[in-house]
N, C-alpha and C positions, 0 to 999 in steps of 0.2 A: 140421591146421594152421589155427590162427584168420585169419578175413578182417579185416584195421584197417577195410574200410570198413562192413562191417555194424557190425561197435560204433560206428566213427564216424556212421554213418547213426541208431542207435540214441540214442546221445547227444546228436543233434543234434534229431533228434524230439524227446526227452524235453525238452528245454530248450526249444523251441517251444511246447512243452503247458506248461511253467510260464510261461513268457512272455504268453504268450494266457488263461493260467486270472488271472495277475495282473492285467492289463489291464481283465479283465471284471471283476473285483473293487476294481479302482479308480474303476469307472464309475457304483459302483452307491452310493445314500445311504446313509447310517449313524450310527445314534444319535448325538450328540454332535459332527456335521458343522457347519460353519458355513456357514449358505447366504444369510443376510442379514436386516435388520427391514423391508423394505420386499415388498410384493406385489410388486412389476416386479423386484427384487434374486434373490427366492425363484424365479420364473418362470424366470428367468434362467441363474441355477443347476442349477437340474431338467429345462429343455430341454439345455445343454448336455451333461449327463450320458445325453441319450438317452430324457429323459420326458416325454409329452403331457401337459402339466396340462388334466385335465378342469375342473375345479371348483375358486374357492379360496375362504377364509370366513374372517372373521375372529371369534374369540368365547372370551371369558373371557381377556385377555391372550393369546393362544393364534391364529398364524396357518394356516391347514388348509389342507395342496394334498391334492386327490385328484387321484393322476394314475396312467399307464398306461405300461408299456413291456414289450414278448416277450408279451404278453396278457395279465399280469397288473395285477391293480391294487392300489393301495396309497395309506394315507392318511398323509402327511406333515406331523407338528404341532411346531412351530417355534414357540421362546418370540420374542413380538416387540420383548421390550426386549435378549437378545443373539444372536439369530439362530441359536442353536444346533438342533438337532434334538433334540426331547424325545420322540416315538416314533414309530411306526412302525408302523401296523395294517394286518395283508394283509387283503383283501377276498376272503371266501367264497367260490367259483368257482358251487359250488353253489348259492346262495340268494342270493347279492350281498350276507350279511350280513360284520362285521368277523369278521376269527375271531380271540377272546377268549384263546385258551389263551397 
């Protein structure tokens, strides 16, 4: 005889896990995001998503967060005339270089 509440238990897990895997996946930057033309706008943006901006630099048209969130780090380059995100370079764990691949 099936029990409704283990499958209800089961399907309600399972929809927790996609609820919670969404959520972190909404939190997190991504190519072609809009996060502003201005430093305090970009700041802004990537603290509320949950990221310490270490470093930010402006150079070649091109505004640069490096910032940090779950320990890793990542460099965030954002064109400054429309705030979009142009890419995305994770930082090496091992060497602190970018890693190119």
């Amino acid at each position: 005889m099936k029990t409704p509440f283990k499958s209800s238990a089961v399907t309600l897990l399972s929809a927790t896990g996609i609820v919670a895997s969404t959520m972190a996946a909404l939190a997190a930057v991504s190519v072609g995001d809009q996060l502003g033309t201005t430093e305090e706008d970009i700041r802004t943006a990537l603290t509320s998503q949950g990221y310490t901006v270490e470093e930010f630099e402006t150079e070649d048209g091109k505004l640069e967060a490096e910032v940090s969130k779950d320990g890793q780090e990542l460099e965030v380059v954002v064109d400054a005339k429309s705030g979009l995100v142009l890419e995305l370079e994770l930082e090496n764990e091992d060497d602190g270089d970018k890693d190119d691949d």
